[in-house]
C-alpha positions, 0 to 999 in steps of 0.5 A, spaced: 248 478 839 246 478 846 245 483 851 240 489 851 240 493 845 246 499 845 246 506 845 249 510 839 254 515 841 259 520 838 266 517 836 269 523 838 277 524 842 276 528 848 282 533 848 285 531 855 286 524 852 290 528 846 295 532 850 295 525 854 299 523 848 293 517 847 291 520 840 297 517 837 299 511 832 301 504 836 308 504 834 309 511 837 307 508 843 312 502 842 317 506 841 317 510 847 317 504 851 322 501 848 327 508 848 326 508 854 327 502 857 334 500 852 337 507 855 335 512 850 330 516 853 335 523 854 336 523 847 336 529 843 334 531 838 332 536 833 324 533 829 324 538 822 317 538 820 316 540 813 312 539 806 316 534 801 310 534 796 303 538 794 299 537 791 299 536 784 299 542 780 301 547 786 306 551 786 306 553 794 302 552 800 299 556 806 302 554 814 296 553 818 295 550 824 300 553 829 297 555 835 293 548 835 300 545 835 303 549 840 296 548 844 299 541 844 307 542 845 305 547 850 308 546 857 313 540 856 321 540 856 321 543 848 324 548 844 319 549 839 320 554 833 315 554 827 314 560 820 308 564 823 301 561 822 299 564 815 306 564 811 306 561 804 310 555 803 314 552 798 316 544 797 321 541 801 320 548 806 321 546 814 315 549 818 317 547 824 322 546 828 322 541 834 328 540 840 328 535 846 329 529 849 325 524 843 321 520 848 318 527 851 315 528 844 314 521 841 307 521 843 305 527 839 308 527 833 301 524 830 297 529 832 301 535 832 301 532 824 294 532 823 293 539 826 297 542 821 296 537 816 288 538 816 288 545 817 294 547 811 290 543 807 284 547 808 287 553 809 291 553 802 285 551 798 281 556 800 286 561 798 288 558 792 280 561 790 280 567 794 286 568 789 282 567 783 276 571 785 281 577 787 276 583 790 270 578 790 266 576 796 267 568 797 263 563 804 265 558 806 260 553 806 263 546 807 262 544 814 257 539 811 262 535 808 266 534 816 265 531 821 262 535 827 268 534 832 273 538 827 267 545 824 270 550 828 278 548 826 276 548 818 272 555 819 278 557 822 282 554 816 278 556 811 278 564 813 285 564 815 285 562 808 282 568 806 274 566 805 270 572 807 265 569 811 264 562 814 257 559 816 258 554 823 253 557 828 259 555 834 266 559 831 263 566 833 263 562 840 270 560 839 273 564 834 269 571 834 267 571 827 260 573 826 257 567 821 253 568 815 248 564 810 242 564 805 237 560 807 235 552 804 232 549 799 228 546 805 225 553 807 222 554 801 219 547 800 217 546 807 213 554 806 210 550 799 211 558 796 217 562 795 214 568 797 212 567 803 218 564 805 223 570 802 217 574 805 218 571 813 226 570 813 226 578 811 221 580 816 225 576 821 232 576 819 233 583 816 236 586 822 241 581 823 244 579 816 244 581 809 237 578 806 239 574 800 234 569 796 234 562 793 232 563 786 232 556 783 227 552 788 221 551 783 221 555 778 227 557 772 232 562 776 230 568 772 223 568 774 224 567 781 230 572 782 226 577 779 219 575 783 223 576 790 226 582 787 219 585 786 216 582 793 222 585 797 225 592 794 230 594 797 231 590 802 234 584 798 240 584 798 242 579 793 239 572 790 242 565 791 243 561 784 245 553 787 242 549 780 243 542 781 248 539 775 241 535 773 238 542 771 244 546 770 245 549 762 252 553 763 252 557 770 256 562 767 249 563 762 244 563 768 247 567 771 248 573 765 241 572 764 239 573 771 243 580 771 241 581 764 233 581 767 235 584 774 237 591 771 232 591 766 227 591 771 232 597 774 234 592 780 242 594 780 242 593 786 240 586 787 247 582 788 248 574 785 251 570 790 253 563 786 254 557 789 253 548 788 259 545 787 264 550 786 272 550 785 278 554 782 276 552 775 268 555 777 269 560 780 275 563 775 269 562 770 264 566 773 269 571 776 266 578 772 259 575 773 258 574 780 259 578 785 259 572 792 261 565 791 259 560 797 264 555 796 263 548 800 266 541 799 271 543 795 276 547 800 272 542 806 275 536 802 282 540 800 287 535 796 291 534 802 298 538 804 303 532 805 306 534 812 311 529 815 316 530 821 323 527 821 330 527 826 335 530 823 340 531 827 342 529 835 345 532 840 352 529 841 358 530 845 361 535 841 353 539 840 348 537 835 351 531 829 347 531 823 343 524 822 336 523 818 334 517 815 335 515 807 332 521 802 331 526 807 336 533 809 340 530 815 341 537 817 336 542 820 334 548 815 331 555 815 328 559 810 331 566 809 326 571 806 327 577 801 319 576 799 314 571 797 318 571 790 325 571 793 327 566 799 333 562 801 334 555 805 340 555 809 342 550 816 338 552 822 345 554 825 345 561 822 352 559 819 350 561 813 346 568 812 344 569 804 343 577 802 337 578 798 338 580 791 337 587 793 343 587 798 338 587 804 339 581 808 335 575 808 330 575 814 330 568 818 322 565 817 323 560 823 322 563 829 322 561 836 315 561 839 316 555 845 323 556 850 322 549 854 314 549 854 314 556 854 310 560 850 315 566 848 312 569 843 305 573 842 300 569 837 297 574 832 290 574 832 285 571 827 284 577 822 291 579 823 293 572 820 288 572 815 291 580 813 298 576 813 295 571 807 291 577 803 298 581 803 302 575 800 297 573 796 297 580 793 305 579 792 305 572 788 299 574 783 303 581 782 309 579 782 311 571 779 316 567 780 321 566 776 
């Protein structure tokens, strides 16, 4: 190797070079080069984004990701409609619906996928545990398992999810959601006393944030909780339980056996917050013995929500013709809803409008949020987005599809 030594550095894309279109695959770049050189640069077409597959075992999705989309699409020749951000999908469901001049959004369709995709993934994983822990409290812990450049959109996903909290420092910068945390293993060892860590997190946090303790750094976690219970009274607002899998017996007992002596010891109050490599499976399991779930990996590295564009229709001398490649819809489809238990696919067109079982007509889920770059729809604010997902949640958990 020659020359002097090389400095390390980030490998992060800069969002001028995303909006440039430079954050794209080498064929999407090809092909705009040759559209417009064989003639067909004013081509239009209708792009159709859709799920045509979960993962297994899901039988619906969360829609995230929009406003970064529309971030991105914003201020170019389009028409852009899309379901609001939030909204529960099924497969084969289109999301989103794009309409312009093919070499106008030839360069984006990689990265308006990755938004979409990375941020439903997330989105929909936490949701799928909010929806088994029901009234309980769950944070988001994950951003470990990210890299740096994409924490502030997986805390966003996460709680448009319907996690309660998340912990990245930045997202009350960016996001105005206020983080929440415990404290490390690390705390305690550095401290070399649990006592005294507990005892200076309290004196110097209380103010700020709920005093909750780690109860498993060097002694058994029924020994430890009731040792910080003792040392801080009232102003403990609950102990953390994050055993290693190498020193784990069964959680659920753990956890029964550190209620059992707390209440014993009349420190009702005290609340258990589990955490350490928790997923729907866990969490489901502990649900009527633990009262805050911090949940990390599981809804950071979320099976992925398959997301995928597709022309299908171009506009011709007598208006839009249907055209797809093999295997998908050669039409652009709407989804009608009565409910989250009741919807309908009908052509974009709206030559045909389903009444729902009730009589009522359908309401059209795709809506127009972009009139040729134009921003023509408010975006909801995060809590409201995040209120939209509990409210659905509520309904498919109430009511089941058939």
């Amino acid at each position: 190797m020659g020359g002097g030594m090389r400095e390390p550095r980030f490998y992060i894309v800069s969002p001028e070079e995303v909006l440039r279109g430079e954050a794209t695959d080498i064929y999407f770049y090809r092909t705009k080069i040759l559209v417009e050189k064989y003639g067909y640069a004013d081509v239009e077409v209708r792009m159709q984004v859709h799920s045509y597959s979960l993962p297994k075992g899901y039988e619906w999705a969360v829609f995230a990701g929009l406003e970064e989309a529309l971030a991105l699409l914003k201020g170019r020749p389009l028409n852009v409609y899309a379901m609001p951000e939030g909204t529960v999908f099924r497969r084969k469901y289109p999301l989103m619906l794009i309409e312009g001049r093919f070499s106008d959004m030839a360069l984006l369709e990689t990265a308006y996928l990755g938004l979409l995709r990375f941020a439903s993934s997330i989105a929909t994983k936490a949701a799928r545990i909010k929806a088994k822990v029901g009234n309980k409290q769950v944070l988001f812990f994950g951003l470990r398992a990210l890299h740096p450049a994409v924490y502030v959109s997986a805390d966003r996903a996460a709680y448009i999810g319907g996690v309660d909290a998340v912990s990245g420092m930045l997202s009350e910068k960016y996001l105005g959601l206020k983080p929440r945390g415990t404290m490390p293993h690390a705390l305690i060892v550095v401290f070399g006393d649990q006592r005294k860590a507990w005892k200076a997190f309290a004196e110097t946090f209380s103010h700020e944030t709920p005093v909750i303790a780690l109860a498993d750094t060097f002694l058994d976690e029924r020994v430890e909780s009731l040792m910080a219970a003792e040392l801080l009274g009232k102003e403990l607002y609950g102990v953390r339980l994050d055993t290693p899998g190498s020193r784990r017996g069964r959680m659920r007992d753990i956890v029964e056996e550190v209620r059992w002596a707390l209440r014993r010891k009349g420190y009702d109050h005290v609340k258990i917050v589990v955490s350490g490599g928790l997923d729907e499976q866990e969490v489901e399991e502990l649900r009527d013995v633990a009262d805050i779930f911090g949940v990390g990996t599981s809804i950071a590295s979320a099976p992925s929500v398959d997301i995928s564009a597709d022309i299908v229709e171009v506009k011709g001398e007598k208006g839009w013709e249907p055209r797809a490649k093999r295997g998908k819809i050669p039409l652009a489809l709407q989804v009608y809803r009565c409910s989250v238990n009741e919807e309908y696919l009908a052509p974009f067109d709206g030559s045909e409008r389903p009444s729902c079982k009730d009589g009522r007509e359908a309401e059209p889920l795709l809506v127009k949020y972009l009139d040729r770059g134009e921003l023509v729809r408010p975006l909801p604010s995060l809590q409201e987005i995040r209120e939209y997902v509990l409210r659905q949640l509520a309904e498919l958990t109430q009511s089941p599809r058939p």
